[in-house]
N, C-alpha and C positions, 0 to 999 in steps of 0.2 A: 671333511674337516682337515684344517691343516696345521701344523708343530705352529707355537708361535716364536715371535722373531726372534730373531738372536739365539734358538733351542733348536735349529735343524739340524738334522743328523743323518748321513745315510745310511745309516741299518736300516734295513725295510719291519724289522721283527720290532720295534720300539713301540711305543706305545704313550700316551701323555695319560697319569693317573689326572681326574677330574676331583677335584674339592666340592664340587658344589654344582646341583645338577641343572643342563644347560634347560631354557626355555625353550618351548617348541618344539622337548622330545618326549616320545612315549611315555617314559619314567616320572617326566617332571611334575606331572599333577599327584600324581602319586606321593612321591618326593615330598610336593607342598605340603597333601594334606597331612600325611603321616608327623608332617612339623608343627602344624600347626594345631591339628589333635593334640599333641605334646604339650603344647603351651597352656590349650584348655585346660586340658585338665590340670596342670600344674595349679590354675588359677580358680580352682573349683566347681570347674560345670564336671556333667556325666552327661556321656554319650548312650543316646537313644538305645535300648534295645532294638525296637522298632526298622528304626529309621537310624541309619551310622552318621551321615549328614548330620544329624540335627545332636544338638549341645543345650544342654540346662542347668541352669544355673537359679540354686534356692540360698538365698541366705537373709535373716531377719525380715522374712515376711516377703521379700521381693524376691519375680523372680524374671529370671532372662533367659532368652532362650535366640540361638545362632543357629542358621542352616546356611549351611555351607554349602557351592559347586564350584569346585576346582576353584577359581580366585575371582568367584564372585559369591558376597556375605549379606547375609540378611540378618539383624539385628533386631530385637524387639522386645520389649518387657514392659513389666509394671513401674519402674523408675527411672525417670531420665539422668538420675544424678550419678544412677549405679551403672547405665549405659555407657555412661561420659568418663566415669573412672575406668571401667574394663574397655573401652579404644582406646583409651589412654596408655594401659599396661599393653596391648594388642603391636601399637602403633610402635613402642619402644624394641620392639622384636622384629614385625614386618612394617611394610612401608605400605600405607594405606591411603586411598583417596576417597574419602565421605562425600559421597553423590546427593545426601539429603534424602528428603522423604521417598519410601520406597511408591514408584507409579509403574515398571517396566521390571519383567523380571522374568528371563526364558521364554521370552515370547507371550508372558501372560500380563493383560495391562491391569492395575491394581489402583481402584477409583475410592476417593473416601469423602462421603454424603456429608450433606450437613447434620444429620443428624443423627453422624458417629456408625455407622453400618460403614461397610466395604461390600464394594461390584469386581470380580473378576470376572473378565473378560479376555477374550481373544482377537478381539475386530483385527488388528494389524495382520497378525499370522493368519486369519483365515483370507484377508485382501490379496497378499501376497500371494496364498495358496490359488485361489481363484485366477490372477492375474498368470499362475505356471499355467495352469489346467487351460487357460482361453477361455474360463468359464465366466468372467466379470461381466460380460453384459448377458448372460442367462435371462428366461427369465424364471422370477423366484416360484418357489411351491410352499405349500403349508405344513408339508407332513416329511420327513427323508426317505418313508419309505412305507407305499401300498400297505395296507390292512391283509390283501390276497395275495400279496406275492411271495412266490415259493422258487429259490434258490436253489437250480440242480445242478449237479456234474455231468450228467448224463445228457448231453446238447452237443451239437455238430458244430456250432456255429464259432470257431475259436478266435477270439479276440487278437489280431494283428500284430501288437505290440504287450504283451505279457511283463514286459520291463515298467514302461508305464504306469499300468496297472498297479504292479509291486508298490512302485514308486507313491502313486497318489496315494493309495490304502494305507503305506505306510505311514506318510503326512497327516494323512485324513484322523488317524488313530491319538495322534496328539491332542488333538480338539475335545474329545471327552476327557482334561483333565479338568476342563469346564463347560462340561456339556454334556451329562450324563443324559438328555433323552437320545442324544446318536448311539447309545451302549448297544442296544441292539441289531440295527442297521448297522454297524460297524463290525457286530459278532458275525453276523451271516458273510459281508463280504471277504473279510478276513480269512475266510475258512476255505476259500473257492482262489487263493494266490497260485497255488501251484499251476493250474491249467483254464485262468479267466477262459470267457466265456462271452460276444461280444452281447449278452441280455446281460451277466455281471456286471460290464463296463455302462450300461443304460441304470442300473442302481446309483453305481459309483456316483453318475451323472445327476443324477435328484439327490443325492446327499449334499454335493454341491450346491447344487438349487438353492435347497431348503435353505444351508448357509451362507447364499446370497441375500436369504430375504429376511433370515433371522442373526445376522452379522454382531451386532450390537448385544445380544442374548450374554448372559453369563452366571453364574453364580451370588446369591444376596446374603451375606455376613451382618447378625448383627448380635448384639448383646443379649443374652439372657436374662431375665427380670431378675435383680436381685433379689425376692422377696421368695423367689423358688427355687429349689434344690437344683442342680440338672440331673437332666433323666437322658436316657439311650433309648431310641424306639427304632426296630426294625420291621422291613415291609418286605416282603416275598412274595413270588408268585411265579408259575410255569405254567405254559402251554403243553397240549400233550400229543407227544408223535408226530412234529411240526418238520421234522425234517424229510423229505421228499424221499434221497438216497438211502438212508439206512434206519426211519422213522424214532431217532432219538429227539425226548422233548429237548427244551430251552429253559434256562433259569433266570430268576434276573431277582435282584433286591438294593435295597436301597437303606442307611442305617442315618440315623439322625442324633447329634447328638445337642441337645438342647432344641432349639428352634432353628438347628445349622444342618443343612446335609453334608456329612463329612464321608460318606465312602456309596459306591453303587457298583455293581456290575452285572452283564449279561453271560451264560456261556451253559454250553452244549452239555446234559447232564449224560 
């Protein structure tokens, strides 16, 4: 950084106090959100316990709700009139550009049916992922991962590049935020980063597959029958002693809320 014009000085020890913090540095998302948390709630939403992101807003019957990443906003409620007033108060503060219906969002593409359901999906970011990996002309499989195949540490065979590995696994781990059957094929590889293994890397390689051939897959959104309460049903289940190295089972559940899956995970009990 340098003094601006006209303000140079040769004392080495000076320093320029900042008003207002620069974009593109560590601080400044931070900075934003902290600002614009402020405004929220000045304007009557409450932030998530949950989820800090996320902003709700209840008043006469309507309600709104904002999820925020760093300075990209997602907007959405029961009224569009109460939408149009709170950008309104928003836009009087920061300077905002309304992109329109939400279809693209972190990587996850956001499709809405004719007949009022939403598809998320990932097709982009898995192409792209495929396209790193050399894996695009694969060809596809039906399952990510053997019914028999059993993940050891205990193998000579050390995978060449260990960075890579890192690298895809970590990528790959994205894709169950719409793709909950990879939760388990994702839990076992995950667990084998510090010292792959080139049979690891032959798993990693059918995950891939799989998501060649099932690209287009995603989560289905729809409305709950009005004429029924909503309900929360949960589903569990574990295998027993499935791990090779040190015979701990695996867990895995999945929880529904209405006719939506809204949460899953797998992981080492």
């Amino acid at each position: 950084m340098q003094q601006p014009q006209g303000f140079e000085s040769s004392d080495k020890t000076l320093v320029c106090k900042l008003q207002k913090a620069l974009y593109g540095l560590k601080q400044a998302p931070r900075q934003l959100f902290d600002r614009l948390k402020g405004t929220l709630l000045q304007l009557g939403f409450v932030a998530s316990k949950c989820d800090p992101s996320l902003f709700v807003y209840k008043k006469k019957g309507h309600i709104i709700c904002i999820l925020v990443y760093v300075d990209d906003i997602i907007i959405t409620g029961t009224s569009n009139v109460v939408i149009q007033q709170l950008t309104t108060k928003l836009h009087s503060n920061f300077s905002l550009k309304q992109l329109g219906k939400l279809d693209y969002f972190l990587g996850i593409e956001i499709k809405s049916v004719a007949d009022g359901t939403i598809i998320l999906t990932q097709s982009k970011y898995i192409r792209d992922l495929l396209q790193k990996t050399k894996m695009a002309e694969a060809q596809p499989i039906s399952s990510p991962m053997t019914a028999n195949c059993k993940l050891t540490k205990a193998s000579s065979d050390l995978f060449s590049d260990p960075s890579l590995y890192r690298s895809v696994v970590g990528a790959l781990r994205y894709t169950t935020v719409t793709r909950p059957e990879l939760s388990y094929a994702m839990n076992k590889v995950c667990q084998l980063m510090a010292n792959p293994m080139d049979s690891h890397w032959t798993t990693v390689k059918c995950i891939l597959r799989y998501l060649k051939g099932s690209i287009h897959h995603g989560l289905h959104f729809k409305a709950a029958p009005s004429s029924q309460s909503f309900t929360i049903k949960a589903l569990c289940d574990a295998d027993w002693a499935s791990d090779p190295d040190d015979k701990r089972s695996t867990s895995g559940a999945v929880i529904y809320f209405g006719p939506n899956l809204v949460s899953w995970w797998s992981k080492k009990q």
